[in-house]
N, C-alpha and C positions, 0 to 999 in steps of 0.2 A: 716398773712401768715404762715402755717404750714411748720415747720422746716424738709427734708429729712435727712435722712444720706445719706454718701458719698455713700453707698453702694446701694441705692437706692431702700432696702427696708423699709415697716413701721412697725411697732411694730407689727402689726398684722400677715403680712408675717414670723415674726422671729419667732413667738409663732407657728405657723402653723408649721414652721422647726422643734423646738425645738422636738411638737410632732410625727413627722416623725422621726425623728431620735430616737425618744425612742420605737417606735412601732418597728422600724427596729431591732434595739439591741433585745429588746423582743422575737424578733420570733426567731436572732439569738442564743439570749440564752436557750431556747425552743429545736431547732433547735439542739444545740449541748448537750444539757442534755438528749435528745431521742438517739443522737448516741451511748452517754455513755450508754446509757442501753441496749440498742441493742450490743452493741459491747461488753464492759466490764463487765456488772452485769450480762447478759442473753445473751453474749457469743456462750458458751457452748451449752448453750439449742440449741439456734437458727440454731448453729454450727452442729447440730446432726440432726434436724428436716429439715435442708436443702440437706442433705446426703441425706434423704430418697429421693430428687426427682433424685437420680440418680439410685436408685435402684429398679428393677423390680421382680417381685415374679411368679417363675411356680408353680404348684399346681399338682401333682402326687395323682390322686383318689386312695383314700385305696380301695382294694378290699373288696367285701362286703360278710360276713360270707354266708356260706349253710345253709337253711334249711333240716335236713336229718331227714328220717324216725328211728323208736324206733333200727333198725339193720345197719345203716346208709347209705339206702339208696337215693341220692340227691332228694326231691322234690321239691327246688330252688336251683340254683348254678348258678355260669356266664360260658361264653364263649367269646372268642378273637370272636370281628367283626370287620368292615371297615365301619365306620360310618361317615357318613358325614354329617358336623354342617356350620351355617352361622353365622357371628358375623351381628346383627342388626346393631351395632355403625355405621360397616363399610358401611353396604347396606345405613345406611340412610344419609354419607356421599356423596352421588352417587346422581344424579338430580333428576331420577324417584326413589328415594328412594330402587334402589337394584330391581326394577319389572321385565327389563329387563335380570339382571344376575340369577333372581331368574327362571323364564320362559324358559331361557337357560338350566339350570339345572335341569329344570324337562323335558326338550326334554333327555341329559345324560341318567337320571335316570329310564325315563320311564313311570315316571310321570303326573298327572295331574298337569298343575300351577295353577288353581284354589287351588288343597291342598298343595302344597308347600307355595304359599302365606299366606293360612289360619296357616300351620304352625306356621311364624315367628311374628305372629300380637299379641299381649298383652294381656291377659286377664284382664278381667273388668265387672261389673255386665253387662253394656250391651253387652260384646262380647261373645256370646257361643263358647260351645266347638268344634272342636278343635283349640285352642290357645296358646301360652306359660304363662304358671304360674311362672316361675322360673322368674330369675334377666334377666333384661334387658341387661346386661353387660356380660352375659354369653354366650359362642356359644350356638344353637338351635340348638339340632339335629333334620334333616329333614329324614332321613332316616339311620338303622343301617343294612340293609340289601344290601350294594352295593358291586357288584362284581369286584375284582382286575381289571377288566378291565375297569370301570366307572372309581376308585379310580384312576387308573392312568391317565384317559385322562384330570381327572381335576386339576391333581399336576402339570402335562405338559403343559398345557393350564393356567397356574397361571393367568396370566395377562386378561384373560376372565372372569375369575371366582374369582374378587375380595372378601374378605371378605369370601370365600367358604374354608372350609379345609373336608380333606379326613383322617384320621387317625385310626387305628388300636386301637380300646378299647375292654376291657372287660365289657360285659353287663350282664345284669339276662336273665336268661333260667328257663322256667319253663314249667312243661310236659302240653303237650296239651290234648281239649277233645280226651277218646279213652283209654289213660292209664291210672296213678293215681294222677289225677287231681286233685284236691283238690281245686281248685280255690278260693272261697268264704274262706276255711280255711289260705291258704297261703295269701291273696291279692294282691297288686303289688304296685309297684313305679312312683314316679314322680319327679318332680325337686323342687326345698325347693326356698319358696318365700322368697320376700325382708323384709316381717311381723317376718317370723319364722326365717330367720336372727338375727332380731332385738329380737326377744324375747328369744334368745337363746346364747346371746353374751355373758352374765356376766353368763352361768352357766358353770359347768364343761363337755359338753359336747356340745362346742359352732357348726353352720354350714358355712360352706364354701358355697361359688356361685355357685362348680361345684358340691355339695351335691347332691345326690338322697334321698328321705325319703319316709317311707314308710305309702300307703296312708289308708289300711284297711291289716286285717287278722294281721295274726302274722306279716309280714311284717310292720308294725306298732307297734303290741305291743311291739314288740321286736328291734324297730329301733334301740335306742342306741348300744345293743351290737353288732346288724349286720353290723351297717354303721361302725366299725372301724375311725381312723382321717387318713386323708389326709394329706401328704407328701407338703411340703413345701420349694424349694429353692428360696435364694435372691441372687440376680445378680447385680452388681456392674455395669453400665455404663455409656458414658459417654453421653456429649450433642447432640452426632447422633446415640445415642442407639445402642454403639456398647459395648460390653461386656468387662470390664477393670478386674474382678475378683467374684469370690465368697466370697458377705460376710455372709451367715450361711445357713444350709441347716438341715431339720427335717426330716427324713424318716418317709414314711407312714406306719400305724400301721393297718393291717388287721383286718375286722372283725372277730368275734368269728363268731362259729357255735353253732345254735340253734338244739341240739338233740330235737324230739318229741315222744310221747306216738304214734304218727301213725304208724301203718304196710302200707306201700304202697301198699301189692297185698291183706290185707282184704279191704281198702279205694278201690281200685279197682273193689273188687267183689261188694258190695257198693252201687259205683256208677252205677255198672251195673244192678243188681238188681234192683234198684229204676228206671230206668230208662223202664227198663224192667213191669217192673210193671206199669208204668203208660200207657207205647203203649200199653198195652192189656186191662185198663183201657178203654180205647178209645176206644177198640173195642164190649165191652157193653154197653146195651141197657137201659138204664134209660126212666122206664115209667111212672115214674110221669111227667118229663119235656117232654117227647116223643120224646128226641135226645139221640146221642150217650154221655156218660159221659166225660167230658172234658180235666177230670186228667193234669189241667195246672200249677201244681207246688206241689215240692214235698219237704223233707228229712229225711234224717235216718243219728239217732246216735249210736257208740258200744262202750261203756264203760265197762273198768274194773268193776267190782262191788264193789271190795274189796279199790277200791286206787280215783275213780273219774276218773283215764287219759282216756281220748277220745284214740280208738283203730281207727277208722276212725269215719267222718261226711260229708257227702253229703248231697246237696241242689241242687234241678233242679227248675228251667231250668239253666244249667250251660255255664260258657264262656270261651275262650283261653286269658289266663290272659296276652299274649304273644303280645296281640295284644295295649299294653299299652306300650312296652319296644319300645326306640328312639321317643316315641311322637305316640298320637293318632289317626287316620283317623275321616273324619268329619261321614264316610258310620259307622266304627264300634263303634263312638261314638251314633249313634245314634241305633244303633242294641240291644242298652247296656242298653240304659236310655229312649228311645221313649214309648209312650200309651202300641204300638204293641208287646214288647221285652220281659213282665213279667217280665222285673226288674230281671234279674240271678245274679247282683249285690251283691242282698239280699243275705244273709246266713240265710236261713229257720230254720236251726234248732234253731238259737238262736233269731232271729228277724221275726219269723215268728211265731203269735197268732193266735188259734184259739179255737172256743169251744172245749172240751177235750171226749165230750160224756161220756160213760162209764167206759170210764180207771177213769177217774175221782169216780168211785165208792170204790175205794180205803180208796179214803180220808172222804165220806160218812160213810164209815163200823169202821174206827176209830172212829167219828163222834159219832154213837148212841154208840159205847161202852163205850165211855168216859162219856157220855148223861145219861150210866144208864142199857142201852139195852143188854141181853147178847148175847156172838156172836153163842152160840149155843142155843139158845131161836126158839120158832115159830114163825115166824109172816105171814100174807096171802099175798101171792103171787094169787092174784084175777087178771080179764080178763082185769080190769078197774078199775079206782080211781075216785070218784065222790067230786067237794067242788063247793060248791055252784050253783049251775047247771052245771058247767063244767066238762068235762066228760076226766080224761086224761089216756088215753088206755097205755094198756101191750103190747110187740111185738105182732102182729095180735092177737089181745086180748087171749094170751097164760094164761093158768090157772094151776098151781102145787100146788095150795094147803098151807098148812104152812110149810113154809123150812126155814134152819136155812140162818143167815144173809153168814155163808160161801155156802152154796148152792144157795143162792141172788148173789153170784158174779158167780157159774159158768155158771149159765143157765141167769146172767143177766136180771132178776126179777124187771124192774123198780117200780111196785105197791109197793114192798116192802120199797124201800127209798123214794118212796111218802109220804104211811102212816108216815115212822118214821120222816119224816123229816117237816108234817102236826104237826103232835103232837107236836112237840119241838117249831113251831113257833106258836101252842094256847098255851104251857107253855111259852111261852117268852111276853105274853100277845098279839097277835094278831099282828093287822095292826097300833092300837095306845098303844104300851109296854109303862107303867111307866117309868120315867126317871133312866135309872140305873138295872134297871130290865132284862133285855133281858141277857140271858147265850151265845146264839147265837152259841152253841156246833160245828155246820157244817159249822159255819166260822170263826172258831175259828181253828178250826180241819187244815183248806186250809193253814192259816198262819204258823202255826206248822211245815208243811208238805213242807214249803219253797217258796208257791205261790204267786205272786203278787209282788214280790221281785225278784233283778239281781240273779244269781246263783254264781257271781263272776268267769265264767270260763276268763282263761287268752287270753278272742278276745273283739277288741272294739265293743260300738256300741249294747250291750246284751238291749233285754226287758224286760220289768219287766212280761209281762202280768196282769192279773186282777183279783181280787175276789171283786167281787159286796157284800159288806158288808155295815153296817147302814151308814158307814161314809162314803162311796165311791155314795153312791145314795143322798144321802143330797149333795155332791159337784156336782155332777154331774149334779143334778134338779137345781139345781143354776144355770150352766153353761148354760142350755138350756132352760128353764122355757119361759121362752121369744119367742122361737122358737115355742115352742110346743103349746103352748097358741095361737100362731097365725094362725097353719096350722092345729091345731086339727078341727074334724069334729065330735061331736057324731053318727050323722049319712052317716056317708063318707065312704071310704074304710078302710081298713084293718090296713093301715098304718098311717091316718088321725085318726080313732078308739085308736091305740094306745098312739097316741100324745095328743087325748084327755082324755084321761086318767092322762097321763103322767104330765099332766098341772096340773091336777088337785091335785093327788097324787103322783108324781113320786118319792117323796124323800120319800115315806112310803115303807117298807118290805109287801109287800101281798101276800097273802098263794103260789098264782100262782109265783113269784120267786121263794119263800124254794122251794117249787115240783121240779120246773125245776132244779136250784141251784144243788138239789140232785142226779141228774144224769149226770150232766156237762153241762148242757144248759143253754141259758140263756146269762146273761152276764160275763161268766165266760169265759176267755182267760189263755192258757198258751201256752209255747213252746215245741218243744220236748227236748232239755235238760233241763228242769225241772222235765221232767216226766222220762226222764233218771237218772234223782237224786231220785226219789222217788222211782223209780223201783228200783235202785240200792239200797239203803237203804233195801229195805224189802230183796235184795239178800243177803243182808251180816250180814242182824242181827239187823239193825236200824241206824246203823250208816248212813248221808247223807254227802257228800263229795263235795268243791267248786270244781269243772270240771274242771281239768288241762290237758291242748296239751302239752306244754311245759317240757320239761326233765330234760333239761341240756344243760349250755349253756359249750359250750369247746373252748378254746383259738386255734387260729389259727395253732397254734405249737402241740395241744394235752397233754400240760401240764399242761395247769390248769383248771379242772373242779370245777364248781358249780351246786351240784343239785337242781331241784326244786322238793321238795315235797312234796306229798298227804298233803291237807287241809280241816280240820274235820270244818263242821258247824252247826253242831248237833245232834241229834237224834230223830227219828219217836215219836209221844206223843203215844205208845199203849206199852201195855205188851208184855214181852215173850209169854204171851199163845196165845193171840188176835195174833200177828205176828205169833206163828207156824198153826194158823189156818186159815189165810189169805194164810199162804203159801201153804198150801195144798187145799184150798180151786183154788189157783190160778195153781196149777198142774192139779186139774180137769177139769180145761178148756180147756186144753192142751187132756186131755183123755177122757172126756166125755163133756166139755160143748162148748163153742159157736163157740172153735176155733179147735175141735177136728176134722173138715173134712178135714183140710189142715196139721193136724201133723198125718194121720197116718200111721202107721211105723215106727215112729220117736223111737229109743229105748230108753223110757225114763228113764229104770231103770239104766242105764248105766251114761246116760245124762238126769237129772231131768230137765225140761222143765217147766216153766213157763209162764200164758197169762194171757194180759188182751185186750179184742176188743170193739171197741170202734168209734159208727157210729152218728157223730153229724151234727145237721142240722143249717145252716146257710140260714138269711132269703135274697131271691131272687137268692140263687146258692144251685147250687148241695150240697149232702152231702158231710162228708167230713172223710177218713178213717184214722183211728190210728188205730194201733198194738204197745202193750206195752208186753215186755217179760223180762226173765233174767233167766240164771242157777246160778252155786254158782260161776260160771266165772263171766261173763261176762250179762250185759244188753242192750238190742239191742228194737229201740222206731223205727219205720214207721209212717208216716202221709203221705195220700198226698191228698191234696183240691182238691175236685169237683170228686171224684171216686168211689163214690159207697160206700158199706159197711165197717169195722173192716179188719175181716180174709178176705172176699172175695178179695179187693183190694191186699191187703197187705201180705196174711198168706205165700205164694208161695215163694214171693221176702222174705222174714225174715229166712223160712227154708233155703232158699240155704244158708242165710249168715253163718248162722249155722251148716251148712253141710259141708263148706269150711273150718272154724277154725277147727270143732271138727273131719273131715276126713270122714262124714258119708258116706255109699255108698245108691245105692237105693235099696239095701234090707233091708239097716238099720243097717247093718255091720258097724263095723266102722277101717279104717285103717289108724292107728296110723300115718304111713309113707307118705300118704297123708293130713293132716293135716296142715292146715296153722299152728294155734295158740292155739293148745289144752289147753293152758296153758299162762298164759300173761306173754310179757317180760319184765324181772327184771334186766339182766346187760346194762351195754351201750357198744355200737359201740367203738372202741376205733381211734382214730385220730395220726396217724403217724406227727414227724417233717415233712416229706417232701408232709404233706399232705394227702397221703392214707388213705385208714379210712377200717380196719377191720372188720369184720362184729362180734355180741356176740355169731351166732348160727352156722357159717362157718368162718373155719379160710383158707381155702386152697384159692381161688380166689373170695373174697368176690364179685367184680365186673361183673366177669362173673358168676356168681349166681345170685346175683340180678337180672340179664338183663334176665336169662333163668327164674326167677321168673315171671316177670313183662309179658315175651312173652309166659308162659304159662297160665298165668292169661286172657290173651287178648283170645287165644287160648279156653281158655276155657269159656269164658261170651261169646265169639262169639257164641258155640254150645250150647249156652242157658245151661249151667249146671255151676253149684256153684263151684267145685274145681276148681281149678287154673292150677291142674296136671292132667287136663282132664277125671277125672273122673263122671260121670252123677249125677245128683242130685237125694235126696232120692224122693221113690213115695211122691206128694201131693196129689192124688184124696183119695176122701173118697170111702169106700169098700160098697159093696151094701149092703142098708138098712139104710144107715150113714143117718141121718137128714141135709141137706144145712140150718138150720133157720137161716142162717147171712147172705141168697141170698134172701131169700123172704123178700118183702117189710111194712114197718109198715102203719096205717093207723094212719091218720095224724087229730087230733083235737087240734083246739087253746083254750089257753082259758085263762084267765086274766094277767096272768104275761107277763110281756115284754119277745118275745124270742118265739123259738116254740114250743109247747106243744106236746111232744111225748116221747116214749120210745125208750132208745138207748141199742145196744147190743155191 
């Protein structure tokens, strides 16, 4: 019989205890050695980091710097609105998630609630626009356009309009179409994600929730110095979030203001001229397609010559950048970015490529100099160029005889850069050159000359454009070789024809590129500021300049300026002689060759005038006009797709711009006193403490100058004339007996190279 204790347990019960009771102590020694470290060793820490949950932070937006013209005129600035935002937290604390108070508030406002809804919803690959980008945790503004009496009914009504606030901000204003827009150059704003939070925390220029940033244009490039930081109090309270003190407070720091190289009222005449130019585009007769010509997208740049600064840049089709400020509509999101909108988005002059036509002859005439060819040598100027059966014709097969390669740019002589530029690819050895062999002078000449490369002007987003050189058609036959092999037809169409080709040889140089290559056809792409750099270069002597808008940035207060200065990136590959002979060569265009029906009366000896015109074809659309000019001011490039010829497009709209800076009248006169810009401006606007901002060229009431500037500019592009101060623009027609040859049309034969085979003027 097994022995109990008195206690009535067994040995086994006591062991069971024994480990109960040590597991118990364990945890309590656990237990109090975590207090001690919470309490005593990490204290303090815990002590401070528990404070912060009584502490709340308001955030006081810095006001965000001006964008002002080269005289300081505002072409972005804010103004006080009554904006009214929704916090999502709140709405989606609510059962129907906020539907009902949202809908309410688009009865207030006047509103659609389908876009007040679309407003406060998230964006994400699958949600288009319009949606919120910014932080979730941040109010949405629904609208910045409510009137005191919306605002009040909803402060008064709190308790309907949970999560809704009404409050009085400063937003960006920027000039609408009409005045000097600038749109594509300025860009606009939006709210800073929860990404660019996060990647912008550890720098020295970290974003707050309530951040705007800017999403293109200088608004963008210039974000940092315009966003200014944001103002920051911490508030002390307690567990009913009632305010017990101030524990630190950071006042916000205003942006700086971004001086620019722009005149607002030449950016104005500009955009009117281009615009202008392309409705009367429209109203000719294009008879090769047998419609009217389409002129659906255009720009024009005016650059200093001597410095790079852009004096204005317009791009059509253009937008009210205005329609971005408090949050976007679903109507003009899509007015902006749909099939049907042309993309006015875009900024043409820098992102927009295309073949270059003639102006491109520029870089050709460097080309054979370098090659060997002198630039006052003969060479024939014949009706037509023949290689290998293909027959690739002269403007309506026009015949001069032998002229020097500067008389090849006034009258625009394609047989001439045929020939030279036939010859140099059977010196380069043909269609299969030894390895190593090829000189390739005419693309060589393109790279020189800054093409195929960004320009580096200070806007995002630049393209490079293209020069179809040996290494660009070997990658490119790569990339599609596959394609073309599959759709090619030898005996198919036009298109099919080419791809079988293409299959076959696409990555080889064949005579039919060089030919075309030589006149800007082909697969040659550039922008207009590029050829605003080229052109300027030849205005100044060879120097080429990175294109700067940008001036000077100036501290909010006016006391601390930084300039930004002219950026040399190298020089033209030709001689002083070859450039004084281009340049005379490019005067006679102006007086006697392609572009003389639309300058005359232009006084050129006063104001030396220089052209290059420039009518490229692109396959399955209209042609497409460039006008490339420059004095020893200033250079001023026109394009605009689907319009017709060079000068004929463009010659009209580029005189006036000309007519405006330099004061011309339409006799040809010229009056100092009406002149915009006879001369570019070299001081800056100056920025008072309180603000104010003097102008470098009037000191008496800089602001009502400006405003009588801007309203006689308006004043004046309404009555179709270039000055500003109402004065008429000089004659364009040509005087009887003048030759139109940039109105008559070319006769169009293809023939082996990719691209269209014709002569441009």
């Amino acid at each position: 019989m097994t022995n109990i204790p008195e206690t009535g347990r067994t040995p086994r019960v006591q062991i069971r205890l024994i480990v109960i009771q040590i597991l118990v102590l364990s945890l309590l020694g656990t237990l109090g050695g975590r207090l001690w470290y919470l309490q005593i060793r990490e204290g303090a820490a815990y002590a401070k980091e528990a404070s912060g949950n009584h502490v709340q932070q308001v955030v006081d937006p810095a006001v965000r710097g001006s964008i002002l013209d080269a005289r300081g005129v505002p072409l972005a600035d804010n103004e006080t609105r009554l904006v009214v935002s929704a916090s999502r937290t709140d709405l989606l604390k609510q059962k129907d998630d906020g539907k009902a108070v949202l809908t309410k508030l688009a009865g207030v406002l006047g509103m659609a609630p389908a876009d007040v809804l679309m407003k406060v919803r998230l964006c994400d690959a699958k949600t288009p626009q319009p949606c919120w980008n910014g932080s979730p945790y941040q109010p949405i503004p629904i609208t910045d356009e409510a009137t005191p009496k919306q605002a009040l009914q909803i402060r008064e009504r709190a308790e309907d309009f949970p999560g809704i606030s009404a409050e009085p901000q400063a937003v960006r204003r920027y000039a609408a179409p009409g005045k000097s827009n600038a749109a594509q150059v300025l860009g606009y704003l939006s709210p800073v994600t929860d990404d660019e939070i996060q990647q912008a925390q550890d720098t020295d220029s970290p974003y707050l929730r309530s951040d705007q940033v800017g999403r293109s244009g200088l608004e963008r490039q210039y974000d940092k110095q315009l966003r200014g930081k944001a103002g920051v109090t911490r508030y002390e309270v307690d567990n009913l979030g009632r305010v017990i003190g101030e524990a630190e407070a950071t006042p916000a720091e205003p942006g700086s203001n971004l001086v620019t190289s722009i005149d607002a009222r030449v950016q104005r005449v500009a955009e009117y001229e281009l615009n202008t130019a392309m409705k009367k585009a429209r109203q000719q007769f294009d008879k090769i397609t047998g419609t009217n010509y389409k002129a659906d997208s255009g720009a024009v740049v005016v650059m200093e010559a001597k410095t790079g600064r852009v004096v204005a840049m317009a791009s059509a089709p253009t937008y009210d950048p205005n329609v971005w400020v408090g949050g976007i509509s679903a109507k003009d999101y899509a007015q902006l970015t749909g099939k049907k909108s042309d993309y006015p988005l875009l900024n043409r002059a820098i992102q927009g490529q295309a073949a270059p036509g003639s102006t491109f002859k520029v870089v050709s005439t460097a080309a054979a100099v370098e090659a060997g060819y002198e630039f006052d040598g003969h060479y024939p100027c014949t009706s037509a160029y023949s290689v290998g059966g293909q027959v690739f014709n002269n403007f309506e097969g026009e015949s001069f005889g032998p002229i020097s390669l500067g008389r090849a740019l006034e009258v625009s002589c394609d047989t001439v850069f045929y020939g030279l530029a036939h010859n140099e690819w059977k010196k380069d050895g043909g269609i299969n050159p030894k390895k190593g062999e090829p000189k390739d002078f005419f693309y060589k000449a393109a790279h020189q000359f800054g093409l195929g490369k960004e320009t580096g002007v200070d806007l995002p987003n630049e393209v490079t454009g293209r020069v179809p050189d040996r290494q660009w058609k070997e990658s490119y036959w790569k990339a599609n070789k596959d394609a073309w092999c599959r759709t090619g037809n030898k005996d198919g169409s036009y298109v099919e024809k080419i791809a079988y080709e293409n299959c076959l040889e696409g990555n080889k140089m064949r005579a039919g590129d060089e030919i075309n290559y030589s006149i800007g056809q082909g697969d040659t792409l550039v922008t207009p500021i590029q050829e605003a750099v080229i052109y300027g270069a030849l205005a100044n002597g060879g120097t080429m300049y990175h294109p700067t808008i940008g001036k000077a940035i100036v501290s909010a207060d006016g006391k601390t300026v930084s300039e930004i200065k002219p950026r040399k990136q190298g020089r033209l590959p030709i001689t002083k002689a070859t450039l004084k002979g281009m340049d005379a060569a490019l005067a006679g265009v102006v007086t006697r060759g392609t572009a003389a029906w639309k300058f005359t009366g232009w006084p050129q000896e006063q104001i030396p005038l220089h052209a290059k015109t420039g009518t490229a074809e692109v396959y399955g659309k209209q042609t497409t006009s460039w006008l490339a000019t420059y004095t020893k001011d200033y250079t001023v490039i026109m394009t605009i797709a689907q319009a017709g010829t060079g000068s004929g497009a463009s010659g009209e709209a580029v005189r006036n711009i000309y007519s405006a800076m330099y004061g011309v009248q339409t006799d040809g006169s010229i009056d100092q006193k009406r002149a915009l810009l006879p001369t570019p401006q070299t001081t800056l606007p100056k920025i008072q403490a309180d603000g104010s901002i003097t102008s470098p060229k009037i000191s008496k009431d800089p602001a009502k100058d400006a405003l009588a500037d801007e309203e006689a500019a308006q004043k004046a592009t309404s009555q179709g004339t270039a000055a500003p101060d109402g004065t008429q623009p000089a004659a364009t027609t040509g005087s009887t007996g003048t030759t139109n040859r940039d109105t008559r049309r070319r006769q169009r034969r293809r023939g082996r190279g990719r691209g269209s085979r014709r002569a441009c003027t």
